[in-house]
C-alpha positions in Angstrom: 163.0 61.8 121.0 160.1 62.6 119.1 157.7 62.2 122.1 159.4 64.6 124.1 160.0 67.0 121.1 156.1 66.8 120.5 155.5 67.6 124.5 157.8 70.3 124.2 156.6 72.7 121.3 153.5 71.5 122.0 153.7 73.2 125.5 155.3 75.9 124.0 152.5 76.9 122.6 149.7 75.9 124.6 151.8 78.4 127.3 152.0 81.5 124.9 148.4 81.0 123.6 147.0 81.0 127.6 149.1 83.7 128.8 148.4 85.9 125.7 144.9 85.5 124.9 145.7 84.2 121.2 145.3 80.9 119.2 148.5 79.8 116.7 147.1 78.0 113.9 149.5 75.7 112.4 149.3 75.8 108.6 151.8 72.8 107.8 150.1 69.6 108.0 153.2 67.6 108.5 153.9 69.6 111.7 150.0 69.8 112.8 150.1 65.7 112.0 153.4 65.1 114.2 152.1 67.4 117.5 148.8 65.7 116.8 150.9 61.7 116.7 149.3 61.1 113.6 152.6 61.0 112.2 156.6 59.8 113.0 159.3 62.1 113.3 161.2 62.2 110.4 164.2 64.5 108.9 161.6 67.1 107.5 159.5 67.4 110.3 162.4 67.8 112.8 163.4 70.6 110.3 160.0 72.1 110.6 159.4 71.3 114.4 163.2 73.5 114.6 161.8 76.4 112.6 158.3 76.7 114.7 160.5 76.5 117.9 162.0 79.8 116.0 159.0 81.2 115.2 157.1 80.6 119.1 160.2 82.5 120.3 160.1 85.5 118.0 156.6 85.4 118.8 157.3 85.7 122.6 159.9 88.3 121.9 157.0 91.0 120.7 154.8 90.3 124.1 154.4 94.1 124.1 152.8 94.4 120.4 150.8 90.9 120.5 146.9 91.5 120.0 144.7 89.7 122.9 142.3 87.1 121.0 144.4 87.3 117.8 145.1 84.6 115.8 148.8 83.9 114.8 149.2 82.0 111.4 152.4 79.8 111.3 152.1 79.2 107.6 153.6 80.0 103.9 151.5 83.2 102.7 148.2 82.3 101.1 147.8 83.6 97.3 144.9 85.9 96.6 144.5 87.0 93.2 147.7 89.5 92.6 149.0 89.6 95.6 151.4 87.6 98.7 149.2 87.6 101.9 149.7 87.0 105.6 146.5 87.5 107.9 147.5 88.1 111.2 150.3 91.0 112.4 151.8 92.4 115.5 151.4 96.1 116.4 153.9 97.6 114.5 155.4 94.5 112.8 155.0 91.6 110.9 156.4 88.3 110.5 156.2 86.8 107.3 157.2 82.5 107.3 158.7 81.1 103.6 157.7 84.3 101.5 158.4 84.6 98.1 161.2 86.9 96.8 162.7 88.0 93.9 164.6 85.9 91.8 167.9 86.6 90.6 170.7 86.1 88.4 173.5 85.0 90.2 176.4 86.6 87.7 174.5 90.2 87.8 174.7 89.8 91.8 178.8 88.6 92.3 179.3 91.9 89.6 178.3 93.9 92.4 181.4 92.4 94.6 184.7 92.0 95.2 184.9 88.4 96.4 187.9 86.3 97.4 188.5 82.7 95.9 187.0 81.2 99.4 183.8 82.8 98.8 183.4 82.3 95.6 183.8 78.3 95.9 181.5 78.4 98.9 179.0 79.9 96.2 179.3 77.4 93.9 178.4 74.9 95.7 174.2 75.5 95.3 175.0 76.3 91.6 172.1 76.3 90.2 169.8 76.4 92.2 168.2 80.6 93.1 167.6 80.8 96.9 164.7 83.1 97.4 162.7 82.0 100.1 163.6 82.0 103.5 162.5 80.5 106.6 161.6 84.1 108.0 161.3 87.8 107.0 160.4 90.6 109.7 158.9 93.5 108.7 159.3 96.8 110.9 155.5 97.5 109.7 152.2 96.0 109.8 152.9 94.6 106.5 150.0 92.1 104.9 150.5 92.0 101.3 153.7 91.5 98.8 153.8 91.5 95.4 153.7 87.5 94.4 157.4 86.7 93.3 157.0 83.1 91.5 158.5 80.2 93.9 161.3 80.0 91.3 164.4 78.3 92.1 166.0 77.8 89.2 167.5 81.0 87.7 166.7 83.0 84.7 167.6 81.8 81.0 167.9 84.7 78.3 168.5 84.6 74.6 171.4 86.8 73.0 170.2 89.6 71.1 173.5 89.2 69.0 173.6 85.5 68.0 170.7 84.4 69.8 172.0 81.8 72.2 170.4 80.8 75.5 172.4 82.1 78.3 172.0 80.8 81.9 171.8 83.5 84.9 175.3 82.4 85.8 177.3 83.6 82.6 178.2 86.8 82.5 178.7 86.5 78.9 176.6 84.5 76.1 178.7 81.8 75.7 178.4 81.4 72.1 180.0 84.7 70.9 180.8 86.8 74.0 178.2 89.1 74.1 177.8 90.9 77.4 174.8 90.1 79.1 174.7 92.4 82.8 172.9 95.1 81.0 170.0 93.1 80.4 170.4 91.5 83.4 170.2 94.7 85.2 166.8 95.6 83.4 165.5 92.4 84.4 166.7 92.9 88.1 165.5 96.3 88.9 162.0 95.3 87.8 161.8 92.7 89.9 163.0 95.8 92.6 160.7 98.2 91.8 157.7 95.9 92.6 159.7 95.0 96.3 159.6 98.7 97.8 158.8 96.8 100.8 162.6 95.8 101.3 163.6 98.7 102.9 161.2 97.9 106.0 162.5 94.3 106.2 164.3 94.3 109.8 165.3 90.7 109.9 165.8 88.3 107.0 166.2 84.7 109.2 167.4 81.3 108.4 167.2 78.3 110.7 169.5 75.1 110.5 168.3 72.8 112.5 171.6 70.8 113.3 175.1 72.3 112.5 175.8 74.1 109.6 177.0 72.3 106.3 179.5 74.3 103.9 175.9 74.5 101.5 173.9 75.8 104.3 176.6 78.7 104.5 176.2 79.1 101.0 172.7 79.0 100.8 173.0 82.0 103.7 175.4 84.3 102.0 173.2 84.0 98.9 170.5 85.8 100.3 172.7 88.3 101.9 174.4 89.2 99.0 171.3 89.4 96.7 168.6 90.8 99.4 171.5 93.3 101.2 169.3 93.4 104.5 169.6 92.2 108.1 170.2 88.9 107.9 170.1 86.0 111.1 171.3 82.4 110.9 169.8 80.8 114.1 171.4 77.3 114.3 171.4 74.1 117.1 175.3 73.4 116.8 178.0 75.4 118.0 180.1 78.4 116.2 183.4 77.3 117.7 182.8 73.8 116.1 182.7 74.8 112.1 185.2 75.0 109.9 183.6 77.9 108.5 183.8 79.6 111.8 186.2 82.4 110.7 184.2 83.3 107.8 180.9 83.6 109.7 182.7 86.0 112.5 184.3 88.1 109.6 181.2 88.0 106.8 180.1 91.1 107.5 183.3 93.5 106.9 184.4 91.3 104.0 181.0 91.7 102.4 181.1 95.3 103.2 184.5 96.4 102.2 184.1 94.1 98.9 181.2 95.9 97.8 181.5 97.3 94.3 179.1 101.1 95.3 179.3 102.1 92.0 177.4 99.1 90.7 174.5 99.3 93.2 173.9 102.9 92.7 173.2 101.8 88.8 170.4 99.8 89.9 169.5 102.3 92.5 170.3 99.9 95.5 172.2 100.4 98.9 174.5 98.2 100.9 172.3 98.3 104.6 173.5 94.9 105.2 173.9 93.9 109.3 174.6 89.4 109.8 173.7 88.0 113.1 174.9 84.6 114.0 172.9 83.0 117.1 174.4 79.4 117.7 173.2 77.1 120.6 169.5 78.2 119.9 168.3 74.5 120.8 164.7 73.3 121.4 163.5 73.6 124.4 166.1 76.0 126.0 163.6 78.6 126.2 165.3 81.1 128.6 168.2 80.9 126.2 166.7 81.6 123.2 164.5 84.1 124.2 168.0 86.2 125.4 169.8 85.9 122.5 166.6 87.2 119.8 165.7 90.0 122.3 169.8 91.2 122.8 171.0 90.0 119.1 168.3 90.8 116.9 166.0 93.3 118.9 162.5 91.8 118.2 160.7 93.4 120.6 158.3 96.4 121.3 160.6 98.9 119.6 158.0 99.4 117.1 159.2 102.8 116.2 162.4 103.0 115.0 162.7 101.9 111.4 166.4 102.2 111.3 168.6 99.0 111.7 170.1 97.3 114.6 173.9 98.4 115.4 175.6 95.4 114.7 177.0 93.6 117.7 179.8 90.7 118.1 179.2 87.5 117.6 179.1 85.6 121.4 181.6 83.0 121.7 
């Protein structure tokens, strides 16, 4: 398996850097080490080599904006001084792998819903951890630099100003003498929003699973939809009719968006523009595949002038 998967992406992207004048650079030395057969396929590197598939077929999907004898960086942003940079960009767009974004509290986020018991436990499950750093984010601009968000995955802790306690991002409420907490929460949140203007030009937040997807995967996925609210794509290899969590996938998107609670976001100034996209059978090496359902589903292509979101379409069966 892992010779073929190396001849594959390998291919891949030997193919798009011929036909398109461009070099990828690989910045993830456990991928560059496995296409190079300095090193074995493992779990992590299967991940990764499922995530660059992604990222060569985005890639291909923006033919029309790639700059001849560019070079493409497949990489986590590099830190310069005060600021989240990328170094290479599309005409129009951007795609930015593993940024940094805001952390959260997760009780200040669920105030903003209405959420059934299902969901809820579903959410539960990554408790504690913060999930702010997805596999992809495209920008509908020519976008370089972000503001750079600490890689923090573990959520805030506050003290009460009442009795002083420490209170954890998930309590509403200090635990020690019921003091409510959102309010500060809040203040701490729209900071963190008001150095992300950028959000609003985010056109695709994307997640890859490299297998199926586990009941924490799905939670990990409607974490970031419910903090972020923007486009959001899980690309996975295994089949929607096979989960369990099938009919909550299909319906995510009016259940999110009828159990929005308006009044909360407009106190922080925020907007429900959410849109979910769920691409199953996007395996390596299917290339024709692939390529149809990111150019029909998700629109990454030469439309480099419309800043307003894709209208949401059903998900294929």
């Amino acid at each position: 398996m892992g010779e073929e998967l190396r001849r594959v992406l390998s291919e891949k992207k030997e193919a798009l850097e011929s036909r398109y004048g461009i070099h990828i650079y690989i910045g993830y030395d456990e991928l560059g080490d496995f296409l190079g057969g300095r090193r074995s396929l493992n779990p992590q590197i299967y991940k990764r080599c499922y995530e660059f598939w992604t990222y060569l077929i985005m890639l291909e999907s923006m033919e029309e904006l790639i700059r001849p004898g560019e070079s493409y960086f497949y990489e986590r942003p590099r830190w310069r001084r005060d600021r989240q940079r990328i170094y290479s960009t599309f005409r129009g767009k951007s795609i930015w792998c593993e940024p940094n974004m805001p952390g959260y509290d997760p009780a200040l986020i669920l105030s903003q819903y209405d959420l059934s018991n299902e969901i809820i436990s579903l959410l539960e499950i990554t408790q504690p951890t913060i999930h702010c750093i997805p596999d992809f984010i495209v920008f509908n601009e020519e976008r370089r630099e972000l503001y750079p968000f600490t890689n923090l995955t573990r959520m805030f802790v506050y003290y009460c100003p009442k009795c002083g306690g420490e209170v954890s991002g998930w309590n509403e409420r200090c635990p020690s003498c019921g003091y409510s907490m959102l309010e500060r929460m809040r203040e701490s949140w729209g900071s963190q929003l008001r150095r992300f203007p950028e959000r609003r030009n985010i056109e695709w937040l994307v997640e890859c699973k490299e297998k199926g997807i586990t009941r924490e995967d799905l939670s990990q996925f409607i974490w970031y939809i419910l903090a972020y609210k923007v486009p959001s794509a899980l690309i996975f290899q295994g089949s929607l009719d096979s989960l369990d969590q099938r009919d909550i996938l299909e319906n995510l998107e009016e259940t999110l968006r009828t159990g929005v609670r308006r009044e909360e976001l407009e106190n922080l100034g925020e907007e429900f523009r959410t849109r979910i996209k769920v691409l199953d059978n996007f395996r390596i090496g299917d290339n024709d595949t692939c390529l149809h359902k990111i150019r029909e589903e998700l629109t990454i292509d030469s439309d480099c002038t419309n800043s307003n979101f894709v209208k949401v379409k059903k998900v294929r069966r």
